[in-house]
Structures are given as C-alpha cells and as structure tokens.
N, CA, C and O atoms as CSV, one atom per row, in Angstrom:
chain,resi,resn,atom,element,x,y,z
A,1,UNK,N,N,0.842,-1.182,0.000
A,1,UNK,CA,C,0.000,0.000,0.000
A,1,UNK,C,C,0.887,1.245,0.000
A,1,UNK,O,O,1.901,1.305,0.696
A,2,UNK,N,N,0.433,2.356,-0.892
A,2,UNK,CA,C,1.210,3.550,-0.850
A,2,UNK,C,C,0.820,4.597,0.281
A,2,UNK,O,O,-0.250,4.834,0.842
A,3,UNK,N,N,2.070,5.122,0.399
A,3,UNK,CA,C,1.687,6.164,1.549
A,3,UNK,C,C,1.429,7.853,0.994
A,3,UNK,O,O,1.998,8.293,-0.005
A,4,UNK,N,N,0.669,8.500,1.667
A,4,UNK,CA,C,0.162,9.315,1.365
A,4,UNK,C,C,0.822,10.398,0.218
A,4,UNK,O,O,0.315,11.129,-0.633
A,5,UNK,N,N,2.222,10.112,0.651
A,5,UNK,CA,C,3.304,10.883,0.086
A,5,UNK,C,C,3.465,10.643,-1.083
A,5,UNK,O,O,3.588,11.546,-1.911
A,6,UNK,N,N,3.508,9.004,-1.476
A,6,UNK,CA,C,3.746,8.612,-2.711
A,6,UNK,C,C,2.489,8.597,-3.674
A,6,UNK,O,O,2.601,8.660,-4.899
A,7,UNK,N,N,1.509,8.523,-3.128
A,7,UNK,CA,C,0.263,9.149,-3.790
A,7,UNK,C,C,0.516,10.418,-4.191
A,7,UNK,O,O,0.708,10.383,-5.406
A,8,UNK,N,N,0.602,11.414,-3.811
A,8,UNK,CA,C,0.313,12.911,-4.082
A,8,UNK,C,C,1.804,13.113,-4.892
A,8,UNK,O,O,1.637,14.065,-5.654
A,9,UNK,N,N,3.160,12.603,-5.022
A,9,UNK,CA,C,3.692,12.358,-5.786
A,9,UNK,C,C,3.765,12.120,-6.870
A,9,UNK,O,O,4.448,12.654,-7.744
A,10,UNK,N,N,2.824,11.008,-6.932
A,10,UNK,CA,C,2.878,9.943,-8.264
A,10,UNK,C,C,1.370,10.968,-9.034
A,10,UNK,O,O,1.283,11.185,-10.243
A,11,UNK,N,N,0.457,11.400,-8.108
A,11,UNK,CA,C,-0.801,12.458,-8.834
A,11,UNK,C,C,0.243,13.649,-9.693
A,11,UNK,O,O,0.319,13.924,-10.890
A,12,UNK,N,N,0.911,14.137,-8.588
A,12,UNK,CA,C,1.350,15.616,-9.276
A,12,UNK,C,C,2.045,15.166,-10.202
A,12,UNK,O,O,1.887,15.866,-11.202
A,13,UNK,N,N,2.744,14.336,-10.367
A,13,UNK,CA,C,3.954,13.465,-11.581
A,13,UNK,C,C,3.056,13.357,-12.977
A,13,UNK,O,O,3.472,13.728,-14.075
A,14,UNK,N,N,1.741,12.778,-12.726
A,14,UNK,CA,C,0.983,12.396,-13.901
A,14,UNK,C,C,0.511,13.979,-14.585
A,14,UNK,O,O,0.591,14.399,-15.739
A,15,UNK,N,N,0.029,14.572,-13.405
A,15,UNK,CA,C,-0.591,15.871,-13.934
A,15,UNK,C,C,0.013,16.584,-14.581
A,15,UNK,O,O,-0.453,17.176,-15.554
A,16,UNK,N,N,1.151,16.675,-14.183
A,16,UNK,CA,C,2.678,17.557,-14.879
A,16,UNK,C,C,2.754,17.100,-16.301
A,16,UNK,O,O,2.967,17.984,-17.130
A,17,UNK,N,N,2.646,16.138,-16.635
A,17,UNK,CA,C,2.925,15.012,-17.917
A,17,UNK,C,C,2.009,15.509,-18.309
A,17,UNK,O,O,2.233,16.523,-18.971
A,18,UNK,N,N,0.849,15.184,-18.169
A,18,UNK,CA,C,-0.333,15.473,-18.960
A,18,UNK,C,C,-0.785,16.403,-19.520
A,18,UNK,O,O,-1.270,16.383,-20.652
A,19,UNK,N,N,-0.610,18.019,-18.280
A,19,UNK,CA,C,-0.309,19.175,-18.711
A,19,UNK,C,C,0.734,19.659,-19.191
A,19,UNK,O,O,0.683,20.885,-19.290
A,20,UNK,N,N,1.797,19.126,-19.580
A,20,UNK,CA,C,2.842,19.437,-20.086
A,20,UNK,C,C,3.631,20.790,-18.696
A,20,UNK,O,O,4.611,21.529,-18.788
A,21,UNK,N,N,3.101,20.677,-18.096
A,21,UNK,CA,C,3.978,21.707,-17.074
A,21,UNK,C,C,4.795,20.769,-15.800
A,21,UNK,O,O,4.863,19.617,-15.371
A,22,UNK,N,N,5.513,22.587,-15.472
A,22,UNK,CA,C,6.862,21.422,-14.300
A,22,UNK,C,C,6.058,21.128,-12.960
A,22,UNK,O,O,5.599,21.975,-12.193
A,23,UNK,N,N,6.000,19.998,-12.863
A,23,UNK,CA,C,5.652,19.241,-11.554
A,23,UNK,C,C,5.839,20.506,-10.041
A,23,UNK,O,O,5.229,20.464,-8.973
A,24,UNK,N,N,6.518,21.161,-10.336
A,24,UNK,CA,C,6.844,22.012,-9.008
A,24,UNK,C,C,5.897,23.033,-9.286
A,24,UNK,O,O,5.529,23.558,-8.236
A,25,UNK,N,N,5.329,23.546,-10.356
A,25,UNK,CA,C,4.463,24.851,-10.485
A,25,UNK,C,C,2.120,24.081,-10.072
A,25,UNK,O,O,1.074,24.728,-10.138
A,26,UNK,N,N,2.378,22.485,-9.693
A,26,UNK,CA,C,1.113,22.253,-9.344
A,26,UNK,C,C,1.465,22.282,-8.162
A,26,UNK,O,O,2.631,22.266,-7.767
A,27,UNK,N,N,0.305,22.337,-7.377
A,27,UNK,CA,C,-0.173,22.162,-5.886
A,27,UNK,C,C,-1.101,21.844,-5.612
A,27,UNK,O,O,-2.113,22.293,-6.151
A,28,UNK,N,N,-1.138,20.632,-4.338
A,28,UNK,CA,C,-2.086,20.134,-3.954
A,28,UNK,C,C,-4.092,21.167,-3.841
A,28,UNK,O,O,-5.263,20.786,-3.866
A,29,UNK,N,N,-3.523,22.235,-3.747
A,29,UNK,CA,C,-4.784,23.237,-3.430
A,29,UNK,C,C,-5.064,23.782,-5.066
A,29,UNK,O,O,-5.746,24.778,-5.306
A,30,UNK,N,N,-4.598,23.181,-5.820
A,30,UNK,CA,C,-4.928,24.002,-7.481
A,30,UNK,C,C,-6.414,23.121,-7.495
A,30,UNK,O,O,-6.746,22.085,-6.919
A,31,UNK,N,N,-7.092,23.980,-8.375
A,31,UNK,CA,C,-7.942,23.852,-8.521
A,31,UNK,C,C,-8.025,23.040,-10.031
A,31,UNK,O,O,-7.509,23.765,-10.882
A,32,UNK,N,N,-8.529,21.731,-10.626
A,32,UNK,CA,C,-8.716,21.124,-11.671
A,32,UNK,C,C,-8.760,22.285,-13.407
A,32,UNK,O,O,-8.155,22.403,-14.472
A,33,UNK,N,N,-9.687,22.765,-12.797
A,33,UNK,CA,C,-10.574,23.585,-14.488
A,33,UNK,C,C,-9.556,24.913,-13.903
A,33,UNK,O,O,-8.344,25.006,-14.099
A,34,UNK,N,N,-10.260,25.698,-13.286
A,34,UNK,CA,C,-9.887,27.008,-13.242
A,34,UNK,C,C,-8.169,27.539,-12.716
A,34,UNK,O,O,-7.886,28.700,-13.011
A,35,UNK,N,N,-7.197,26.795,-12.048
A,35,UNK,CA,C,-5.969,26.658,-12.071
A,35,UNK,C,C,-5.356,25.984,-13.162
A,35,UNK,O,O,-4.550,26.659,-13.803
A,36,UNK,N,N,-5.552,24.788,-13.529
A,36,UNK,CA,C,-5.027,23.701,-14.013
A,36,UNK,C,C,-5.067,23.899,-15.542
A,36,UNK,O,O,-4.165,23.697,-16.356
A,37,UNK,N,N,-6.596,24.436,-15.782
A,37,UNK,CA,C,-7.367,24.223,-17.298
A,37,UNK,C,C,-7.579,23.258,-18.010
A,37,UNK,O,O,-7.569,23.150,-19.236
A,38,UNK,N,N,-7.870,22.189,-16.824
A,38,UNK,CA,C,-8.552,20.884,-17.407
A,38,UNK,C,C,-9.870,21.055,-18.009
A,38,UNK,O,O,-10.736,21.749,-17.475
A,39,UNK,N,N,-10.076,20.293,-19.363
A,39,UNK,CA,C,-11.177,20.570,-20.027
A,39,UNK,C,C,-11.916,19.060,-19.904
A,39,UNK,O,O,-11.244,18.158,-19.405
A,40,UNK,N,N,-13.341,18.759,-20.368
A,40,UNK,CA,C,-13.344,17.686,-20.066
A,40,UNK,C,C,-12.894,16.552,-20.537
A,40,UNK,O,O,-13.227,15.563,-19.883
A,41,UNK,N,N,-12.164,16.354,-21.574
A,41,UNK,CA,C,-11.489,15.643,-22.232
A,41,UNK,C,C,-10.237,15.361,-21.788
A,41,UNK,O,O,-9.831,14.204,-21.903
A,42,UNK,N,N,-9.394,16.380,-21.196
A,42,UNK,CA,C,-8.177,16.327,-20.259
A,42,UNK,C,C,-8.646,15.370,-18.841
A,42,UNK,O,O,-7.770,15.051,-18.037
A,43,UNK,N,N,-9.794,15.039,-18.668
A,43,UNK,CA,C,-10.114,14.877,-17.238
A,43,UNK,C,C,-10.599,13.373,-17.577
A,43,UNK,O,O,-10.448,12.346,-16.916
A,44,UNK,N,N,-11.250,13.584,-18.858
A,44,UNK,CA,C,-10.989,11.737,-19.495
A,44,UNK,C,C,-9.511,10.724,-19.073
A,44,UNK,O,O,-9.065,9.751,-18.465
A,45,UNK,N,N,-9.268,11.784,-19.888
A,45,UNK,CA,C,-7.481,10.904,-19.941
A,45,UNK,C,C,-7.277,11.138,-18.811
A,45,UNK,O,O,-6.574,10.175,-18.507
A,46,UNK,N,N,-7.400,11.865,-17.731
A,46,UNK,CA,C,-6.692,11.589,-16.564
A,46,UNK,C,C,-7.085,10.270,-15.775
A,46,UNK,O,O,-6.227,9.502,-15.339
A,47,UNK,N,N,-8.438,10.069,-15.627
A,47,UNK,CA,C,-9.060,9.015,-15.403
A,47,UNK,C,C,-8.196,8.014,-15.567
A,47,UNK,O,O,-7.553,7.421,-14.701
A,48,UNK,N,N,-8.219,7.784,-17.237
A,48,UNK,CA,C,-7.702,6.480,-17.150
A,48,UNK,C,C,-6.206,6.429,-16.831
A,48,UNK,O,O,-5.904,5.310,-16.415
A,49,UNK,N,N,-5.128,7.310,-16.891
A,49,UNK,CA,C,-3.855,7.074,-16.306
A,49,UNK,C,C,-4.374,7.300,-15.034
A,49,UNK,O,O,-3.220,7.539,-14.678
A,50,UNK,N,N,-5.006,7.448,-14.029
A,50,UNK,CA,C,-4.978,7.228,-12.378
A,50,UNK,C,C,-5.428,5.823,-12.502
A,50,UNK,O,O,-4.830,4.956,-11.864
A,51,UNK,N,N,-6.523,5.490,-13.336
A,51,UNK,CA,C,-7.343,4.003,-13.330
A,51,UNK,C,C,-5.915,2.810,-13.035
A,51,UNK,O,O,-5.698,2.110,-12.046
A,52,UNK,N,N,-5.213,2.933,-14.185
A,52,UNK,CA,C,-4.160,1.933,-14.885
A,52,UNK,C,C,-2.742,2.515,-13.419
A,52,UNK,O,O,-2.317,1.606,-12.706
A,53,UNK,N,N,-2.320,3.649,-13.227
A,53,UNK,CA,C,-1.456,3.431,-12.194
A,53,UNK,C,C,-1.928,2.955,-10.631
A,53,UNK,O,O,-1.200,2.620,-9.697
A,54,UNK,N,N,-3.510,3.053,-10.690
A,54,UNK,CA,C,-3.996,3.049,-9.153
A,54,UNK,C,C,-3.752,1.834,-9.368
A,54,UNK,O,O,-3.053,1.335,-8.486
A,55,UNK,N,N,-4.074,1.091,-10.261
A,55,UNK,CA,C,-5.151,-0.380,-10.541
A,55,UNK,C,C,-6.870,-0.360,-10.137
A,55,UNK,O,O,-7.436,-1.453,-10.187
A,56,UNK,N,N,-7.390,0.409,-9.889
A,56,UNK,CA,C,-8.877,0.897,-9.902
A,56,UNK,C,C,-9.630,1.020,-10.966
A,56,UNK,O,O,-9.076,1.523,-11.944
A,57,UNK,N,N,-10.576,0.754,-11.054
A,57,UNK,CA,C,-12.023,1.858,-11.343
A,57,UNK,C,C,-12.407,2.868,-11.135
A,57,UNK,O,O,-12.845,2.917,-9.985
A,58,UNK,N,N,-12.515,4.008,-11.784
A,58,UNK,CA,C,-12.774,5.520,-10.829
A,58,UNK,C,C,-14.400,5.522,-11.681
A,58,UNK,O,O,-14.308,5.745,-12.888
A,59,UNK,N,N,-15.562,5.337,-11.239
A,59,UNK,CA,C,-16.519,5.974,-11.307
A,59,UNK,C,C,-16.408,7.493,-12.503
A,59,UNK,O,O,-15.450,8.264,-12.437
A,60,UNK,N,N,-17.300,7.637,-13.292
A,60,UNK,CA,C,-17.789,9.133,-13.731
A,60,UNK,C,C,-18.825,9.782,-12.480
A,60,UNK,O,O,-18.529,10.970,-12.350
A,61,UNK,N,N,-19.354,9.595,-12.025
A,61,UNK,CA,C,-19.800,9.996,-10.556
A,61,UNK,C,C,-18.801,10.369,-9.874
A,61,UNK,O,O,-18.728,11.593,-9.766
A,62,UNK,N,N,-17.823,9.661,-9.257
A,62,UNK,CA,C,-16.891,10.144,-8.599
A,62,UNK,C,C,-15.844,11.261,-8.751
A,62,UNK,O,O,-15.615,12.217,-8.009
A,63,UNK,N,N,-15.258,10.883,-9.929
A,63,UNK,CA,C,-14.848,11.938,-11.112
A,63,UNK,C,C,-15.139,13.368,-10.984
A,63,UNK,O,O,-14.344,14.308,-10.954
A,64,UNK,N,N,-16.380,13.369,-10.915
A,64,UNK,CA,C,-17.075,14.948,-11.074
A,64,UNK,C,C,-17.105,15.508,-9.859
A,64,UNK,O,O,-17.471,16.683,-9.830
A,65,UNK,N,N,-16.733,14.829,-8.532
A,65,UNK,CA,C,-16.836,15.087,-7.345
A,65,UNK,C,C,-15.588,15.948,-7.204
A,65,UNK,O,O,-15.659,17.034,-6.627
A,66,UNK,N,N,-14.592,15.551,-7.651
A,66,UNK,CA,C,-12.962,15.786,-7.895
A,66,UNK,C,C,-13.010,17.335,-8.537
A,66,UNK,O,O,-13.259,17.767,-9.663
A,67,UNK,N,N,-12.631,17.982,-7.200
A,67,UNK,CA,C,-12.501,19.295,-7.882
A,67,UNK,C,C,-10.553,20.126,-7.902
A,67,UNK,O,O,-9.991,20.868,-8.707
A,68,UNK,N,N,-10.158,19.550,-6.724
A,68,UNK,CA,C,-8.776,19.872,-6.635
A,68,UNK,C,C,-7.639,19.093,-6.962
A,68,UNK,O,O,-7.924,18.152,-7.704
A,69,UNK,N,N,-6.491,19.175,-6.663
A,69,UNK,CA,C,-5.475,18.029,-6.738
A,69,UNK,C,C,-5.688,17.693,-5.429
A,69,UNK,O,O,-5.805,16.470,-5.346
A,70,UNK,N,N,-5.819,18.394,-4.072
A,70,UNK,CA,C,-5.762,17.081,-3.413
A,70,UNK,C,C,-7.381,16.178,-3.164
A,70,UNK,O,O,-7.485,15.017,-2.768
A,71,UNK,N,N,-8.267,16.912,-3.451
A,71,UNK,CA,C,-9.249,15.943,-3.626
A,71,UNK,C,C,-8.726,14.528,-4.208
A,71,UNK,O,O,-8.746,13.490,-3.546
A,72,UNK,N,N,-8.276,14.623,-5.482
A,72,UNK,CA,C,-7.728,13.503,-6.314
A,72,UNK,C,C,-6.858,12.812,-5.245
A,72,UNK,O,O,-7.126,11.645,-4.959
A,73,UNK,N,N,-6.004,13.339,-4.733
A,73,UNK,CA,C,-5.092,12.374,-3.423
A,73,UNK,C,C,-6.019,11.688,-2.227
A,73,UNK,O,O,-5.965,10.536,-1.797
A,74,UNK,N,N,-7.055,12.993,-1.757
A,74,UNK,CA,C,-7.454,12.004,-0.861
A,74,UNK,C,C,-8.276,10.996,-1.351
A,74,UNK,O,O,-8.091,9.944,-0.740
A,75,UNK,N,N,-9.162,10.921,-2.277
A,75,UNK,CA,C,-9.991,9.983,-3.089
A,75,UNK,C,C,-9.205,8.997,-3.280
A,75,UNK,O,O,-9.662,8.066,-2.618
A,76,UNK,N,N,-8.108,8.619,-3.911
A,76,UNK,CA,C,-7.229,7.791,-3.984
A,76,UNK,C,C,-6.312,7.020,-2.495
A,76,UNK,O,O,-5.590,6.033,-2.356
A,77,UNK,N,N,-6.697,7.815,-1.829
A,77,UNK,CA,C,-5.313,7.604,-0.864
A,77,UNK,C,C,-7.027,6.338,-0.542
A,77,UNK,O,O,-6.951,5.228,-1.068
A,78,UNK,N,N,-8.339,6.672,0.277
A,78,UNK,CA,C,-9.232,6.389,0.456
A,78,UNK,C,C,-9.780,5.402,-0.518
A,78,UNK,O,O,-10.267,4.434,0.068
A,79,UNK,N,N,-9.860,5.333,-1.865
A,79,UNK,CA,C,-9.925,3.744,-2.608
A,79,UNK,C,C,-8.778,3.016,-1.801
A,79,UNK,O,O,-9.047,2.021,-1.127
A,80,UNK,N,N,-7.256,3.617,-1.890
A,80,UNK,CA,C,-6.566,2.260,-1.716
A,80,UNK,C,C,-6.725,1.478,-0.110
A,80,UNK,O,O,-6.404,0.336,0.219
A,81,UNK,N,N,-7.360,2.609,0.721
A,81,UNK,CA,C,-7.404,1.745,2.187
A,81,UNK,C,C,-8.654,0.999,2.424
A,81,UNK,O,O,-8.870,0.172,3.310
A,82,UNK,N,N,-9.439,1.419,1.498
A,82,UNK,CA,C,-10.784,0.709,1.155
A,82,UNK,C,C,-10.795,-0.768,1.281
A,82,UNK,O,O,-11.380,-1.529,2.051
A,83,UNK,N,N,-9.870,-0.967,0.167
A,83,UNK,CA,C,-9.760,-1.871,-0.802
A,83,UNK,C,C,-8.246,-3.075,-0.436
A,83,UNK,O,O,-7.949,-4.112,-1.030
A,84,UNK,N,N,-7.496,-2.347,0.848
A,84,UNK,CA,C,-6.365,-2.938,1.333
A,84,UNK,C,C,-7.034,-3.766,2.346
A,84,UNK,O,O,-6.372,-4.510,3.070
C-alpha cells in the first residue's frame, strides 16, 4: 500500500505530464478547471492514467466530485485503504 506521500507524488507526476507543465508549479490546493485548465477531455485521460497506475475503477460519478489536486489524493489515498 502507498503512503500518502507517494500518492500525491505519483498524482502531481501524472498531472505535470499530462499538462505538459513542471511538476513544481502544481499544488495540492490548485484547482482542476480554473488553475489547471482541465477541459473535459483532459479529465478523461486523466481518469484512465490514475485508473491503470492506481489499478482501480474511478466511477464518472466520482470523477465529477474531484474538484482539486488534493481531492484527487485524498480519493485515492481512500480507494486504496478501502480496498487494502
């Protein structure tokens, strides 16, 4: 099981990639759409790279719940103790 650290790590790592920006300019308190400028198609693909690195299912329900980066950490941190 990962620890909280390596979660919010391995989130900001993907997000950086995805957005093409440096991993040090996200933060846990950015906001998805209005910091980030995730559109909903960006938020597709994120899905499935969290799906495939979590090993999960993420719900489209859940998904839409997800408004920050650390929302995305704690949601995740919370599947994996679920599910441990």
């Amino acid at each position: 099981m990962m620890s909280k650290t390596e979660i919010s790590d391995k989130v900001l790592t993907i997000l950086a990639k995805e957005l093409k920006r440096d991993v040090g300019s996200i933060s846990p308190d950015n906001t998805l759409t209005e910091d980030l400028g995730l559109n909903s198609l960006d938020a597709i693909e994120l899905v499935f790279k969290f799906e495939g690195e979590f090993d999960m299912s993420i719900p489209d329900e859940d998904m839409e719940k997800l408004k920050t980066v650390r929302d995305i950490i704690d949601y995740l941190e919370t599947r994996q103790t679920s599910t441990a």
